[in-house]
C-alpha positions in Angstrom: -1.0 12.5 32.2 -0.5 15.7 30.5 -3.6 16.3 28.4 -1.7 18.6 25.8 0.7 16.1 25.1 -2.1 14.8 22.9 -2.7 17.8 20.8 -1.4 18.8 17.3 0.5 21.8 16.2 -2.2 22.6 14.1 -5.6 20.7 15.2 -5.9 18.1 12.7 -9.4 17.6 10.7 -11.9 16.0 13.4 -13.8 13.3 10.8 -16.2 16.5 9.2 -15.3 17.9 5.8 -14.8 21.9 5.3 -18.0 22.6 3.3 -17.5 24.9 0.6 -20.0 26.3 -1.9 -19.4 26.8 -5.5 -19.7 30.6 -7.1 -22.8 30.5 -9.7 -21.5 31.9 -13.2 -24.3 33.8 -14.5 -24.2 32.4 -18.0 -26.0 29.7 -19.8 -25.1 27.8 -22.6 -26.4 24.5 -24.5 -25.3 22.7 -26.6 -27.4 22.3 -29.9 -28.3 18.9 -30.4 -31.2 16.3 -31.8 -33.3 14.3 -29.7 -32.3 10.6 -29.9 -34.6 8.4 -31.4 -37.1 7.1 -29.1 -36.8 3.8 -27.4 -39.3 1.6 -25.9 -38.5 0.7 -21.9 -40.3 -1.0 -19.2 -39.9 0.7 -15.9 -39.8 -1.0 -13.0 -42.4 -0.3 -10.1 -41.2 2.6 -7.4 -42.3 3.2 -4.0 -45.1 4.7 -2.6 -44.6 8.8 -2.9 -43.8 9.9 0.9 -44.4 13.2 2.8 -44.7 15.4 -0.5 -44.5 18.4 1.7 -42.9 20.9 -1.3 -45.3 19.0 -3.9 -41.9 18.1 -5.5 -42.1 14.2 -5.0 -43.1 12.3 -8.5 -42.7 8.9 -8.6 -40.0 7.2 -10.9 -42.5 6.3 -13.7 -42.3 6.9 -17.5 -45.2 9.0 -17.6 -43.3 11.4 -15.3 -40.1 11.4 -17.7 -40.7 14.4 -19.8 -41.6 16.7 -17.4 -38.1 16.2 -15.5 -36.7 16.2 -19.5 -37.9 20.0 -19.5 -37.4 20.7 -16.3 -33.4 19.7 -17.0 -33.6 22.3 -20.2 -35.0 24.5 -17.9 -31.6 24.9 -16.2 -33.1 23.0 -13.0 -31.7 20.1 -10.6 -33.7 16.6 -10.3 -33.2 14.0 -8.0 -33.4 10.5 -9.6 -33.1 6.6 -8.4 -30.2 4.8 -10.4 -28.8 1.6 -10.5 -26.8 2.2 -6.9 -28.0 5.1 -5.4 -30.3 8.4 -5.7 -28.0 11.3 -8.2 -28.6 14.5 -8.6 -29.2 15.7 -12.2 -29.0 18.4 -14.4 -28.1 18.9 -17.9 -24.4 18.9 -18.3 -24.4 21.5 -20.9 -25.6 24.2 -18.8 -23.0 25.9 -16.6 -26.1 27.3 -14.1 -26.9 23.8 -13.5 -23.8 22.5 -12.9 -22.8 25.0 -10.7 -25.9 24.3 -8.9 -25.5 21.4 -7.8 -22.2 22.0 -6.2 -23.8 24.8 -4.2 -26.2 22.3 -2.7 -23.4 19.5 -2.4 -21.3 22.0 -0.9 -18.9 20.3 -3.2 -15.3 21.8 -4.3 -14.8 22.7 -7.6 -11.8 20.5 -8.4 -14.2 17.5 -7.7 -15.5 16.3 -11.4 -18.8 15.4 -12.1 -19.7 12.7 -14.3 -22.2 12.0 -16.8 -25.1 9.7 -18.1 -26.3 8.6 -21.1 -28.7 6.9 -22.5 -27.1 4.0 -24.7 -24.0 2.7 -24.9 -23.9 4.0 -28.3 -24.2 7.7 -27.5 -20.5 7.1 -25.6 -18.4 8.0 -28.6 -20.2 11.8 -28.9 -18.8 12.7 -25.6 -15.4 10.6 -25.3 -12.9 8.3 -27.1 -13.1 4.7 -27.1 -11.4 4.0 -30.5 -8.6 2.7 -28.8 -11.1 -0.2 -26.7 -11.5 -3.5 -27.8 -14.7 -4.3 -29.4 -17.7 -5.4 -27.3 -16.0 -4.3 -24.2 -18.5 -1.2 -23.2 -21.2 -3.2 -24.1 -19.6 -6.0 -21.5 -19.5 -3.5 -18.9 -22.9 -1.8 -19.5 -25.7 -0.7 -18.6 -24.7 -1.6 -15.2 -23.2 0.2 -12.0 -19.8 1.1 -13.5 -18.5 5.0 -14.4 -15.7 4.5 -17.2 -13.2 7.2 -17.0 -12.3 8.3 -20.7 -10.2 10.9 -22.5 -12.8 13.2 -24.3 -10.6 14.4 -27.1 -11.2 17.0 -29.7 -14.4 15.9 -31.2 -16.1 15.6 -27.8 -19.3 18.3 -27.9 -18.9 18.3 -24.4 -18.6 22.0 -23.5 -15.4 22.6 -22.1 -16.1 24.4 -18.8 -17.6 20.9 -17.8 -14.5 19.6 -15.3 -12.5 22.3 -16.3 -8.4 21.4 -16.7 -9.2 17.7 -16.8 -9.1 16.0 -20.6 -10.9 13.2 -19.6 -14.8 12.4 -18.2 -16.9 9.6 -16.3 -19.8 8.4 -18.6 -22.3 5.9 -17.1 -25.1 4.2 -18.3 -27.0 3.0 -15.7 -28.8 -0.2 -15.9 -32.2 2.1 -14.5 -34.5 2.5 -17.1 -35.7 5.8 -16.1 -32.6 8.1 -15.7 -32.1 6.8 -18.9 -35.6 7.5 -20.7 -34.6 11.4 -19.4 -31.1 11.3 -20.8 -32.9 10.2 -24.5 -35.2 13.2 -24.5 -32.3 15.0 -23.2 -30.3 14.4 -26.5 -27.2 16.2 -24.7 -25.6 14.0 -21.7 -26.8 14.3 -18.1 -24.4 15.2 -15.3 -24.7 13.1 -12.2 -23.4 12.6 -9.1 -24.7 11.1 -5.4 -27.7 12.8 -3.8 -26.2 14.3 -0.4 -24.2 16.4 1.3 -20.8 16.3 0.5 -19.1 13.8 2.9 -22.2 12.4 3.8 -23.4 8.6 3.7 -25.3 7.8 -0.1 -29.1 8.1 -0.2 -31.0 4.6 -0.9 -34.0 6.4 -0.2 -35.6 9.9 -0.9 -35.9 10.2 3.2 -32.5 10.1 3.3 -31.8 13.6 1.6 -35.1 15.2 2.5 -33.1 18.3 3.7 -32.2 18.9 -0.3 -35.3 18.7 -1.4 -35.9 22.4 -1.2 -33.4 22.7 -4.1 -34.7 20.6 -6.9 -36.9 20.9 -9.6 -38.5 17.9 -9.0 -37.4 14.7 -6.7 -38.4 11.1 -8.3 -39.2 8.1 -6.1 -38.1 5.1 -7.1 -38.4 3.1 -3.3 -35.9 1.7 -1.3 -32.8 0.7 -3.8 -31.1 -2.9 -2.8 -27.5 -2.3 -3.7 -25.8 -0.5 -0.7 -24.1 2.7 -0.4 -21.0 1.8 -2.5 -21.5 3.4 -6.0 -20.4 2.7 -8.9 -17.4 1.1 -10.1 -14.9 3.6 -11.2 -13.1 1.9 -14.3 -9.9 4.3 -15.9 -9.9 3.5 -19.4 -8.1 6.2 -20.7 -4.8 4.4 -22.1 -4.7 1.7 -24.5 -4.2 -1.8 -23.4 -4.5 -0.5 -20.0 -7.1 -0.4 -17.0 -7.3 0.8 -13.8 -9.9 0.2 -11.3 -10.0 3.1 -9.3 -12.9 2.9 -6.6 -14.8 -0.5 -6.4 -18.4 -0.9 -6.1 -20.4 -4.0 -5.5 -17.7 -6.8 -4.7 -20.2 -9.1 -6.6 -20.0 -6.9 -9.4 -16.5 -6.1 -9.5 -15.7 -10.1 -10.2 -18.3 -9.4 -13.1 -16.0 -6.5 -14.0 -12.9 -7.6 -14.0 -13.2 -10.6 -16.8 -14.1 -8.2 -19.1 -11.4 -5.6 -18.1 -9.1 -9.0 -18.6 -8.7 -8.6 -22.9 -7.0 -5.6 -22.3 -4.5 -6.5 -20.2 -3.1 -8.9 -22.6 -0.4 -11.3 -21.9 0.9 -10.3 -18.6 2.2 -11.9 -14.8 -0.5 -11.5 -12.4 0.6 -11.6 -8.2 -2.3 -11.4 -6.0 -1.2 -11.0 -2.1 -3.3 -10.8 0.4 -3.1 -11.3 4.3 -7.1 -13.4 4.2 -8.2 -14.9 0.9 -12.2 -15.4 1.3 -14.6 -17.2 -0.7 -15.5 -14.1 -2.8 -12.0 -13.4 -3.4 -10.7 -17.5 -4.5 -14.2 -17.1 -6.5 -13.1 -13.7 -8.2 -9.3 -15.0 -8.9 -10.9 -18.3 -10.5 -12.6 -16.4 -12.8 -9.9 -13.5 -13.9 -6.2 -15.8 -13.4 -5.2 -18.3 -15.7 -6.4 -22.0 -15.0 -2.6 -23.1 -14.4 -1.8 -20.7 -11.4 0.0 -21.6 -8.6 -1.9 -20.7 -4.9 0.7 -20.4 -1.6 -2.0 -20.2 1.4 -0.8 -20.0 4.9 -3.4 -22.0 7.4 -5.4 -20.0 9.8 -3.3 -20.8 13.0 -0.6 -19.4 10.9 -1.7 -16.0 10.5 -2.2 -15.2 14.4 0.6 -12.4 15.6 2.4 -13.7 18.2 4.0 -10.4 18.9 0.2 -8.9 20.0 -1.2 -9.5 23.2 -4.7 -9.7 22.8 -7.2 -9.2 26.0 -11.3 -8.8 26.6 -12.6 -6.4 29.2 -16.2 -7.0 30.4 -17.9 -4.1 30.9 -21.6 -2.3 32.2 -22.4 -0.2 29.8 -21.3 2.5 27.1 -20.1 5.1 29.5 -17.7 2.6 31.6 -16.3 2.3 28.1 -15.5 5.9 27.3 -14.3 5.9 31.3 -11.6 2.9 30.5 -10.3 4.7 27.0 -10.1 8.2 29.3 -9.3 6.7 32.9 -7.2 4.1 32.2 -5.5 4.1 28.8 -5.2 7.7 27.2 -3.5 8.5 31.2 -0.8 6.0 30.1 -0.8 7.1 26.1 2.4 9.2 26.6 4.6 5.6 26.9 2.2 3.4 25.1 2.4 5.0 21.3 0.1 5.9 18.7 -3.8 4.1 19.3 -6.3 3.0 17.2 -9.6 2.4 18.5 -12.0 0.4 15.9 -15.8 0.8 16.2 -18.6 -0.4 14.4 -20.9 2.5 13.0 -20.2 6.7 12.1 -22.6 6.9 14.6 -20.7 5.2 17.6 -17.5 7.1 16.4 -19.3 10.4 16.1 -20.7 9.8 19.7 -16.7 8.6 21.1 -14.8 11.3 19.5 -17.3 14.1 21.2 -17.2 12.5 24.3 -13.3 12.7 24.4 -12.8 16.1 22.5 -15.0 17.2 25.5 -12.7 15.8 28.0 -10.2 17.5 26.2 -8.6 14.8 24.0 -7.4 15.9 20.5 -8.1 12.7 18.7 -8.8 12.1 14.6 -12.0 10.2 13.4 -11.9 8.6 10.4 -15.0 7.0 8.3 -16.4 6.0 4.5 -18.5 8.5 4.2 -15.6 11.1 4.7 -14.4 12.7 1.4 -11.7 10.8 0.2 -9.0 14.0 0.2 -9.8 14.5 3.9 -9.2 10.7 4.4 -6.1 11.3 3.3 -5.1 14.2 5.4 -6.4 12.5 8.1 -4.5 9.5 7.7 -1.5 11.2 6.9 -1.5 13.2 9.6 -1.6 9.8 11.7 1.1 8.7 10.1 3.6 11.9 10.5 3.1 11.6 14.4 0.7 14.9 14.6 -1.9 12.9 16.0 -1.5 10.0 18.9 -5.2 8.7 18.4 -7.4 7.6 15.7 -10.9 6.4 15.8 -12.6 4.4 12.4 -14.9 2.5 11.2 -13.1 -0.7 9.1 -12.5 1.6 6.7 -8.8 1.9 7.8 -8.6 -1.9 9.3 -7.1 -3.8 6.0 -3.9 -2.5 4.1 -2.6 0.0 7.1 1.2 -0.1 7.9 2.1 2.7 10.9 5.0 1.4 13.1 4.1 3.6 15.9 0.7 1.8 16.6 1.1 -0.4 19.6 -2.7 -0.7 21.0 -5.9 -1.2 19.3 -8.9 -1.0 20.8 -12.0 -3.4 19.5 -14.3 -0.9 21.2 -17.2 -2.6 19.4 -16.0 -6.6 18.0 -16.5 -6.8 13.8 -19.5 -8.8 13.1 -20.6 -9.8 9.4 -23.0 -7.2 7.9 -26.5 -8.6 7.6 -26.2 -11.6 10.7 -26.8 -11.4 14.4 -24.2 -9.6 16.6 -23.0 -12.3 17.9 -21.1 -13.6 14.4 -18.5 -12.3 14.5 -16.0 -11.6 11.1 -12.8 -13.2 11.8 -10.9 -11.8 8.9 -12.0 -8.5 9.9 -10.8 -9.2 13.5 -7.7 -10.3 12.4 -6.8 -7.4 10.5 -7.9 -4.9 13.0 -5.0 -6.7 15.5 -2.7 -6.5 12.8 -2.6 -2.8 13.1 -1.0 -3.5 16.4 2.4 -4.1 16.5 4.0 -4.1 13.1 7.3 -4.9 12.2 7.8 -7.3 15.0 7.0 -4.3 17.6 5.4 -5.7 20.7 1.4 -5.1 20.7 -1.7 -5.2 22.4 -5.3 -5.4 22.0 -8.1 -4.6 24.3 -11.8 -6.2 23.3 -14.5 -4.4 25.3 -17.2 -7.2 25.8 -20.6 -5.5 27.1 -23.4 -8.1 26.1 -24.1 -11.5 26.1 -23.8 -11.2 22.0 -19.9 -9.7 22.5 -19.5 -12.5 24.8 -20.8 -15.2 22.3 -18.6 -12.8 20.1 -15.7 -13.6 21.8 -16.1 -17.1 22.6 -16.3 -17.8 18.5 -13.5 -16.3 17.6 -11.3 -17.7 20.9 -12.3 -20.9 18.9 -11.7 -20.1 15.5 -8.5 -19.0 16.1 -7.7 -21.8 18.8 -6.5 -19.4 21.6 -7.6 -18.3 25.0 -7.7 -14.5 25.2 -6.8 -13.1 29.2 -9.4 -11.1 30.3 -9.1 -7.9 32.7 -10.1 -8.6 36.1 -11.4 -5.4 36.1 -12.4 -2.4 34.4 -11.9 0.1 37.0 -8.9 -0.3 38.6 -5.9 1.3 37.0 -3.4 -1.2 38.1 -4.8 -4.2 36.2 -4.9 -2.1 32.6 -1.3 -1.2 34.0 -0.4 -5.0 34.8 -1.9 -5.8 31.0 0.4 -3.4 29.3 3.3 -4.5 31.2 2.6 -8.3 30.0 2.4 -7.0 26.5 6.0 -5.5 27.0 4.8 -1.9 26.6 5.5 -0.4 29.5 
């Protein structure tokens, strides 16, 4: 096969974001405003400090919030633990600061920033919420939720904050020390994820020790339990209206969504969905009417007769890269467009170098990407400028492309937090629905390498009551050939 007949016009992005730093303005202003009145707040225990090589490194304890208080009307960055993940800080009101932290983000400019408060009664100085029902932001917080609201003409926000953009993120984390800082503050606190931009979230200060170089002061508040999701991003901007633009938790977006409900009024709810899990019959009990009516299609129902499905045992790592390069990239010109699923960044970082250096133009696609070069990415892979796609899950639910004929389970799904060898059938299933769509004839190649893929393998096999054929072998060409031809795509 012609290698070239996998590149692009224009070499597509490769799974990295473009880094771009901010310009410093070299002004300062602050906004003139009264220190709230003090409130009394328990802090919880943090970790131990760790490898305080800069002498940066406090501990996320009250004693230690009013030196980060002036540090933040100094003008300076702070790293803090919140309710989801570790934010960078600095006092909203001070253009320096602001434009600091993009520089060390690397973030663009037409990315907002949000803020924090300290109470949910400090809200109304920075946005409008006449328009809410009452109670509802004290439903919603503190807890992990940013609501997006229009700031209006009484906002003492300063205007360069977001520039172009009439509305603003406020949280109020439920983290008692980011919010003991935003009271001696008395202005709002601008805040957004401790990393690179693009990167994964920081649960830990280890995990953005690179950055420390560039704060004021970086406060340890341990290992935080809630996973590298964020917060819930709520719009709230128009009357009798929500919109639930990136969610956080799943067990805290069925807390969410009740209290979202009263706005919504009297309206038809549809919920479609190819799997309906526990979590989710569990959510729709709680946020649909009592009287709905529920269509579900049985398990044996939902398998795609259209997609052959087959496992190929395999040594080890490298015979897998050999079979994607050796066997089914040489036939990619007749087969289509290919999406090969893997389990971590890591396995697609280490996939997508090992084929770019064979000199494959393929796209790599991932959570931690920014979510514009998601987009570019995907639609780039949907315009035909790219034949092959590699991704976590992100992309496995929700993905219609015609041209896909052949997915590739390089690694099988498994649920988060059990052994290897359980595997996630709903996760499966919609990864093999990505494979021929629209009634197109399909295939599926699971690479099985241990005895946990085999295990794997055999569960689903039997949760799905089929037998998938296996590959007699993994290095001859004729039997990948002979599979293909089964499948009706070649």
């Amino acid at each position: 096969m012609n290698k070239l007949s996998l590149l692009t016009p224009h070499p597509p992005l490769q799974g990295m974001p473009i880094t771009r730093f901010a310009p410093i303005l070299n002004q300062k202003k602050r906004l003139g405003v009264g220190f709230a009145k003090k409130i009394a707040l328990s802090l919880e225990s943090s970790g131990e400090d760790v490898g305080n090589k800069l002498g940066v490194v406090r501990p996320a304890k009250q004693p230690y919030a009013q030196e980060a208080v002036d540090a933040l009307k100094a003008g300076k960055v702070i790293a803090v633990p919140t309710d989801t993940i570790y934010g960078f800080a600095c006092d909203a009101c001070s253009l320096e600061a602001v434009n600091r932290i993009y520089e060390i983000k690397g973030r663009l400019l037409t990315r907002p920033l949000a803020i924090c408060v300290g109470d949910v009664s400090d809200i109304n100085r920075f946005s409008v919420i006449d328009h809410l029902p009452h109670g509802l932001l004290d439903s919603l917080l503190p807890g992990p939720v940013t609501v997006v609201l229009r700031r209006g003409e009484s906002s003492v926000l300063e205007k360069s904050l977001n520039p172009g953009l009439d509305s603003i993120g406020v949280r109020v984390p439920d983290s008692n020390f980011i919010r003991v800082i935003a009271h001696g503050l008395g202005s709002a606190v601008a805040l957004t994820s401790a990393n690179l931009s693009g990167q994964p979230s920081s649960l830990c200060i280890k995990d953005f020790e690179s950055l420390w170089k560039h704060c004021a002061y970086v406060y340890d508040g341990g290992v935080l339990p809630s996973g590298r999701e964020g917060s819930t991003i709520v719009d709230l901007t128009a009357e009798g209206k929500y919109k639930i633009l990136r969610p956080g938790r799943v067990a805290y977006v069925g807390n969410v969504s009740p209290s979202l409900a009263k706005l919504a009024g009297s309206c038809q709810v549809l919920l479609f969905s190819a799997t309906f899990n526990e979590t989710v019959k569990t959510f729709v009990s709680k946020t649909v009417s009592k009287d709905h009516n529920q269509v579900f299609v049985e398990k044996e129902e939902l398998s795609l007769e259209a997609v052959k499905q087959y496992k190929v045992e395999l040594p080890d790592e490298l015979a897998k890269i050999a079979v994607i390069k050796d066997r089914i990239l040489e036939l990619g010109e007749k087969i289509g467009q290919i999406i090969i699923f893997v389990k971590t960044r890591k396995s697609a970082g280490m996939l997508h170098k090992s084929l770019m250096d064979f000199g494959y133009y393929v796209t790599t696609l991932h959570g931690a990407l920014e979510h514009g070069d998601r987009d570019k990415i995907v639609k780039e892979f949907k315009d035909g400028l790219t034949k092959v796609l590699i991704c976590t899950d992100v992309l496995a639910r929700g993905f219609d492309q015609q041209q896909v004929n052949l997915v590739i389970n390089y690694d099988l799904p498994v649920k988060h937090g059990t052994s290897d060898s359980d595997p996630d059938y709903e996760v499966y299933l919609h990864r093999i629905g990505r494979a021929g769509r629209f009634g197109r004839k399909g295939a599926v190649f699971n690479f099985i390498m241990h005895d946990w893929d085999r295990e794997a393998m055999r569960k689903i096999e039997n949760y799905f009551d089929t037998q998938v054929a296996e590959v007699p072998s993994w290095n001859k060409d004729q039997d990948f050939e002979a599979a293909l031809k089964s499948a009706g795509l070649l």
